[in-house]
N, C-alpha and C positions, 0 to 999 in steps of 0.2 A: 510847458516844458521848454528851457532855453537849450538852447544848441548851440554847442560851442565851432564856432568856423578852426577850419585847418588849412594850411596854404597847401598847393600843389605840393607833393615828392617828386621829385626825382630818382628812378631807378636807374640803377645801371643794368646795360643788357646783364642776362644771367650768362651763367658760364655755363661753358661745355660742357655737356652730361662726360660722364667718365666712360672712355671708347676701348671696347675691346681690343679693335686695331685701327694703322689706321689709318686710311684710305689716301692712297698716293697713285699717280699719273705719270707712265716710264716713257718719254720719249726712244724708242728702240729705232728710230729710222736708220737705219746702215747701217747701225749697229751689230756686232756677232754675239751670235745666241748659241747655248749647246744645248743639245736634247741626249740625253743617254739612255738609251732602250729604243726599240722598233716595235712596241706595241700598240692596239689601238688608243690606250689613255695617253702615251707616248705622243701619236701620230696629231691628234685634235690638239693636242699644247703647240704643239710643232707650227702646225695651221694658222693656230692662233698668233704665235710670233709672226708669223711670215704675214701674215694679216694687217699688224703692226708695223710692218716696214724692217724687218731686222734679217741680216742674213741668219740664217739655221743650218747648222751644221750638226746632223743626226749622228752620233756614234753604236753601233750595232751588228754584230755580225750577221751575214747573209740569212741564214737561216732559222735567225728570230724575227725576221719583218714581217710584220702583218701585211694584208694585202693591202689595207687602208693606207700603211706607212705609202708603201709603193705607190698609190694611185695619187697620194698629195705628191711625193717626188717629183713623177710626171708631169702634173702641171705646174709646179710652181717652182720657178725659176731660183728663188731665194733659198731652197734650199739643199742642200745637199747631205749625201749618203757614204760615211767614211764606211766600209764593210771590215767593222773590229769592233771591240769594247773598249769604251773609257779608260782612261790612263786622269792620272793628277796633272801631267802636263796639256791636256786638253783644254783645259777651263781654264788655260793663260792667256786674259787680254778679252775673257767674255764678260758683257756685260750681266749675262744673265743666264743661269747654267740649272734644267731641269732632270731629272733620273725619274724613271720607271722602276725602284729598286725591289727584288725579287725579298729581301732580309734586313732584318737590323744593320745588320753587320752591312752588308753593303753601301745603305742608306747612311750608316755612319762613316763610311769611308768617301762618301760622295760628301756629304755636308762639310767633312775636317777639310778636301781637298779643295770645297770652294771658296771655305772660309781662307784659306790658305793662297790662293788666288786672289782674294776680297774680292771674290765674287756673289751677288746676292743667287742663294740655292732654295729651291722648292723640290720636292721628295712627293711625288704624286700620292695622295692618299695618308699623307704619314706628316701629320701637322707637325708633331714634334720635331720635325728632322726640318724646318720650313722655318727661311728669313721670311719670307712673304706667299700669301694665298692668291688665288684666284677665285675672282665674286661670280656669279654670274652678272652677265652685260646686256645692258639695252644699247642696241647699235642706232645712233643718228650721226654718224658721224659727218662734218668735227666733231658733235655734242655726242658723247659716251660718256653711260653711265657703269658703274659696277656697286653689285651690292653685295656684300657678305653678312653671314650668319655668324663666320667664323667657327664655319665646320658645325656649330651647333645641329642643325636644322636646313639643310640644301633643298631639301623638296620646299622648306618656306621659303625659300628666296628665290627660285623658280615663281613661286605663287607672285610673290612681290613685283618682279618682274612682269610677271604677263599683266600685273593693273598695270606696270608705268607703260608697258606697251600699247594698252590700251587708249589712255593719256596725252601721248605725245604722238602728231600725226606724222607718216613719214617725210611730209615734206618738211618739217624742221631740219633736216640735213641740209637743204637748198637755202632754207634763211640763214641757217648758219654760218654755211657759205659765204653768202651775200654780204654776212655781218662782216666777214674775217678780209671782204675785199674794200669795205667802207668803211674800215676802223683806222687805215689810217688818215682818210680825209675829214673822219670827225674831227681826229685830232689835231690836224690843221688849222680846222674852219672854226671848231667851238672853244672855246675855253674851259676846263676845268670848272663845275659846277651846275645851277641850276637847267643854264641850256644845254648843257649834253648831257645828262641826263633825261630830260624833256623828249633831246632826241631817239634815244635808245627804249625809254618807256613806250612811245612809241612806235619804235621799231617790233618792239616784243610783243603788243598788239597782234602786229597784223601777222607774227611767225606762228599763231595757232590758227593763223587759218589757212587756204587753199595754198599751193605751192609760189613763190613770188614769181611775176612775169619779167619778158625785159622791159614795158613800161614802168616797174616800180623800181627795175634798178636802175633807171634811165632816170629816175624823180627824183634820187636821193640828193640829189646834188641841191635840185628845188627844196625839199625837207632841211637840208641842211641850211638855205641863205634862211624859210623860215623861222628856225629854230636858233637863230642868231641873239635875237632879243627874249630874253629870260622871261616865262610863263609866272604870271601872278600866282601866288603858293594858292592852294586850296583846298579846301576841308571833306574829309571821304568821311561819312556815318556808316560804321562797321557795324554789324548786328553778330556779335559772338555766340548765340545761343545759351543755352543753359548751362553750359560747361562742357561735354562732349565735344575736343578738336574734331572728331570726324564729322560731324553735324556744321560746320562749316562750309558756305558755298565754295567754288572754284573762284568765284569773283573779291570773295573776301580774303581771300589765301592770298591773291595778286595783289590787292591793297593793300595786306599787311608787309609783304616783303620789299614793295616799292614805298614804303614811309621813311619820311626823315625821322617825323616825331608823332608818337600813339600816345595819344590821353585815354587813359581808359580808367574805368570802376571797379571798383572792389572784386565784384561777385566776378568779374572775369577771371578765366580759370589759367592756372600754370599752363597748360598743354596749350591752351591758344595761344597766347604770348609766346611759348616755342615755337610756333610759325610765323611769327615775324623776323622781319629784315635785321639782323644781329648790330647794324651799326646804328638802327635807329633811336632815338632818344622815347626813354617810358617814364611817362611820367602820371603819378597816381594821384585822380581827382576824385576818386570815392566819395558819394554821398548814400549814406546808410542810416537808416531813425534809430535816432537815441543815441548816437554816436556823434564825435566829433566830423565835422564835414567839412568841405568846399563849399563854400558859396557858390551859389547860381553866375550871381554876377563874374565872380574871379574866375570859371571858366571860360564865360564867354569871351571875358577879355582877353585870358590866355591864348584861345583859338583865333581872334582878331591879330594879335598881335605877331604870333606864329607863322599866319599866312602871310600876314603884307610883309613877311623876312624871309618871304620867297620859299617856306617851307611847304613841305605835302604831310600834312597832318592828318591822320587817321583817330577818329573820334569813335574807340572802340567801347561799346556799350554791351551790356549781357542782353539775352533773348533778343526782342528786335528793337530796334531804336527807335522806332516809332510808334510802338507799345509802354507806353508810363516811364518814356523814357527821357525825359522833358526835352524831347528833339526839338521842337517846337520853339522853344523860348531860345533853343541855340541857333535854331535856322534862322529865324528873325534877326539872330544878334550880326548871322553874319551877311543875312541882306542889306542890314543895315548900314553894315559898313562896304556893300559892294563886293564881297568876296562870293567867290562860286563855291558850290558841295557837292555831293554826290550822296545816296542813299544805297549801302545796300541791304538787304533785308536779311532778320536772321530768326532762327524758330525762339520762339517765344516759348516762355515756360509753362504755360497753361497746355500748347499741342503738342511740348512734349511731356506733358505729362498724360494728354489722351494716346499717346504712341506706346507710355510704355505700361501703360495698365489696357493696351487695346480696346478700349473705349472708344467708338465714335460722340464726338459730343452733338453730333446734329442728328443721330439714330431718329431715322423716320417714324418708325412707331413711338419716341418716347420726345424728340424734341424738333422743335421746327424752325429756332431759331439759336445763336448761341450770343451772350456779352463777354465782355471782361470788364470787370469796374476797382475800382480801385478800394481797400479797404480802410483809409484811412483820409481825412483832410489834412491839408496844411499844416492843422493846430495840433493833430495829432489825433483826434477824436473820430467817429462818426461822420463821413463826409453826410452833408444837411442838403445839399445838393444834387444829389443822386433820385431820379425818380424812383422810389422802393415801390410802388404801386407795382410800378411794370417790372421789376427787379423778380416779385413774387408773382411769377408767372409759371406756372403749372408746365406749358408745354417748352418752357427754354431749359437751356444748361446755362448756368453759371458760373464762371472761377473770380473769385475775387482774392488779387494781387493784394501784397502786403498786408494781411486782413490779420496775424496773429495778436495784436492786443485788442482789436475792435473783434474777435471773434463770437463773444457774447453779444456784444451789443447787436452787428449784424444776425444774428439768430434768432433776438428777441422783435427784431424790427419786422424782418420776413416772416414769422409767424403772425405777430401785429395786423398783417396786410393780407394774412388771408392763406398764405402758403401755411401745408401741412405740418407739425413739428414732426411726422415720421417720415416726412422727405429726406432720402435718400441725398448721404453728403459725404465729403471724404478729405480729409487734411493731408499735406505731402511738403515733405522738406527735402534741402536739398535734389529738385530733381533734376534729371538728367546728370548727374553727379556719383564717384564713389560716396557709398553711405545713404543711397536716398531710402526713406522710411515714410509710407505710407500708410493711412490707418482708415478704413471706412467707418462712418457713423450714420444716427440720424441728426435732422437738420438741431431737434431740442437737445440733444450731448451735446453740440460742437463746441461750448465753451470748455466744455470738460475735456474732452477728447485733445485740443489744442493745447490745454494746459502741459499734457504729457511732453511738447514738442522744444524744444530748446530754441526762444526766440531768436537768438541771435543769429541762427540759421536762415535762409529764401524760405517764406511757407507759400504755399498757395491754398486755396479753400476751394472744395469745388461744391456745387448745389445745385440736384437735378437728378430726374428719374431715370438717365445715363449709368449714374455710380450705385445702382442696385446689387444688393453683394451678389446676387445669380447670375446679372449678365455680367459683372466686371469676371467673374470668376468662369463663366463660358467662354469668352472671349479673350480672356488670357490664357485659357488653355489651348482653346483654336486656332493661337495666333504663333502657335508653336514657341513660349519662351521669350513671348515679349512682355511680361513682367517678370522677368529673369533676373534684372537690377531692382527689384522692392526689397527693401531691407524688412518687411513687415506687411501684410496685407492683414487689418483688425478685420 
């Protein structure tokens, strides 16, 4: 079969998914703020201004103040308690003017009066009457986050919240710090480009670990003469997984946002590529059978050539990169030329295809060992290479990668050699993906069973007393709904 070569694409980053709202950053320091009402949803707005750096000036008479109102009054200086109601000349000269409004009518009378001021108004609880919301905030400050639902869903963005809180240590307030006191002698000392950048990636390192000492702020100055002379570009092997962004290491997330340029393949999914660095350059080296490709060679040389131009290129590959994923011939290409890489590893499509059919594939009563082999040679045929002796091994599991047009052939070799044709076998596309469709067989159907499966899809083939329909079917049940994405269980 000839295969037509394809040069690299070039993508442009994608554009911005379409945003509910959208998300802005109020500098309020000195700023006057108005709060109207003395209630407690009133009092935590209030708080929150005066948190911000803004004076607050509450308007409310005596006798509606919560005690909350009162007890923020007390301590904090920024703000203060006019004892009356709102008037339209209040909100002259604020930057920012909230109500606790009891009615429509109120709330509409607050909103025309701000607009009327061109002042930005929020109306607690009553989106509609609202120039802008409040997200919930993950506090690192400097570094503050806000996330909104956009009123949708509050208790989810609560939830969202507490993972990035989880995430982010609180001593990233302290690096951040650090950053905001050393950002103007980067800019000093580095030029625009490869070394400061170098130095900042860097810097970002070491802010998810323990809190900075004054030894490291006392070094920056030594980081900075190092980072003078611009780092040789070099090449990071991203392991995308099967498609599933969430299935993504934290180490892979960091590479993809610190990239100039991602070369990555086909089978890589939209959703990972949305977590990459938006200014970096994507460019598509897809090598898929039966389809026009890249040459071998043309990436290499692209990846050579990327680095020594002082780029950080991410070589994002599906499942793991070191899994059939001719890492190999690219890590050579770029020892060869003296460039450095990185590996980071990513789930390959064989475990997660045991993940989501709950299958162990090393299950001690049924298997003792597990491969993965490839189903296809070079020429496109039966690889001839493969020891199939030990391939037809009773107590292993088997998945063999790209294996849908050699599917009969593999089936007729494995029986050949002594394995059972009612061995227990199972075909799977697309996994780890919307639409994955999975079908049990035995090992004598699998050319049949294959045939149903639309090749141009990822198949994987699995073979082995693991994909027994009783345990696959015990085991998906016990596993509470982790074959919940099978589009089909035969």
């Amino acid at each position: 079969m000839q295969v037509v070569s394809r040069q690299p694409s070039e993508e442009a980053p994608a554009r911005i998914r379409p945003l509910s709202v959208l998300p802005v950053f109020l500098d309020l320091a000195g700023k006057r703020t108005v709060v109207a009402g003395g209630t407690d949803a009133a009092a935590w707005k209030a708080e929150l201004l005066a948190a911000a750096g803004a004076t607050v000036e509450v308007f409310s008479p005596e006798d509606e103040l919560s005690d909350e109102m009162r007890r923020i009054a007390e301590r904090e200086p920024k703000l203060t308690i006019h004892p009356r109601r709102w008037e339209p000349a209040s909100l002259r000269g604020a930057a920012v003017a909230l109500a606790d409004a009891g009615s429509d009518d109120e709330a509409t009378a607050f909103r025309d009066a701000a607009r009327h001021a061109g002042t930005a108004c929020n109306v607690i609880d009553r989106p509609a009457f609202c120039d802008f919301q409040f997200g919930t905030i993950v506090n690192r400050s400097p570094v503050v986050m806000g996330i909104s639902t956009s009123g949708a869903a509050p208790i989810l963005g609560q939830a969202v919240r507490r993972r990035i809180e989880t995430l982010l240590p609180p001593s990233l307030a302290n690096w951040a710090a650090l950053a905001r006191t050393a950002r103007e002698r980067v800019a000093e000392t580095l030029t625009p480009g490869p070394a400061r950048r170098a130095f900042w990636e860097t810097f970002v390192d070491l802010a998810f670990g323990p809190a900075p000492s004054e030894a490291i702020a006392q070094n920056i100055s030594t980081a900075l003469r190092s980072s003078r002379e611009a780092p040789r570009g070099k090449v990071i092997f991203v392991g995308a997984g099967p498609g599933d962004a969430e299935l993504l290491t934290l180490k892979a997330v960091r590479a993809l946002q610190a990239a100039d340029v991602i070369l990555f393949d086909d089978l890589v999914s939209d959703d990972v590529l949305e977590l990459a660095r938006r200014e970096a350059k994507r460019i598509l080296v897809g090598k898929r059978a039966g389809r026009p490709s890249c040459k071998q060679s043309e990436i290499n040389a692209l990846m050579v050539k990327l680095a020594r131009a002082d780029r950080h290129v991410v070589r994002l590959k599906s499942g793991d990169p070191m899994i059939f994923g001719r890492a190999g011939e690219e890590i050579a290409a770029l020892e060869a030329a003296g460039i450095g890489y990185e590996v980071v590893p990513g789930v390959t499509a064989g475990l997660a295809l045991a993940a989501t059919l709950g299958v162990s594939l090393t299950h001690r009563d049924m298997a003792k060992s597990v491969r993965f082999i490839t189903g296809h040679s070079k020429s496109g045929g039966l690889p001839q290479d493969v020891d199939w002796r030990a391939a037809a091994d009773m107590s292993a599991t088997t998945i063999f990668y790209m294996g849908a047009r050699t599917a009969g052939l593999i089936s007729e070799r494995l029986i050949a050699e002594g394995l059972s044709a009612q061995t227990p076998a199972c075909v799977a596309a697309n996994v780890g993906r919307p639409g994955m469709r999975c079908e049990r067989t035995a090992l004598h159907d699998l050319a049949q069973v294959t045939a149903n499966f639309d090749r141009a899809t990822p198949i994987l083939i699995g073979v082995g007393q693991v994909f027994a329909p009783r345990l696959v079917t015990a085991q998906t049940e016990a596993g509470g709904g982790l074959g919940a994405g099978l589009h089909a269980i035969g």
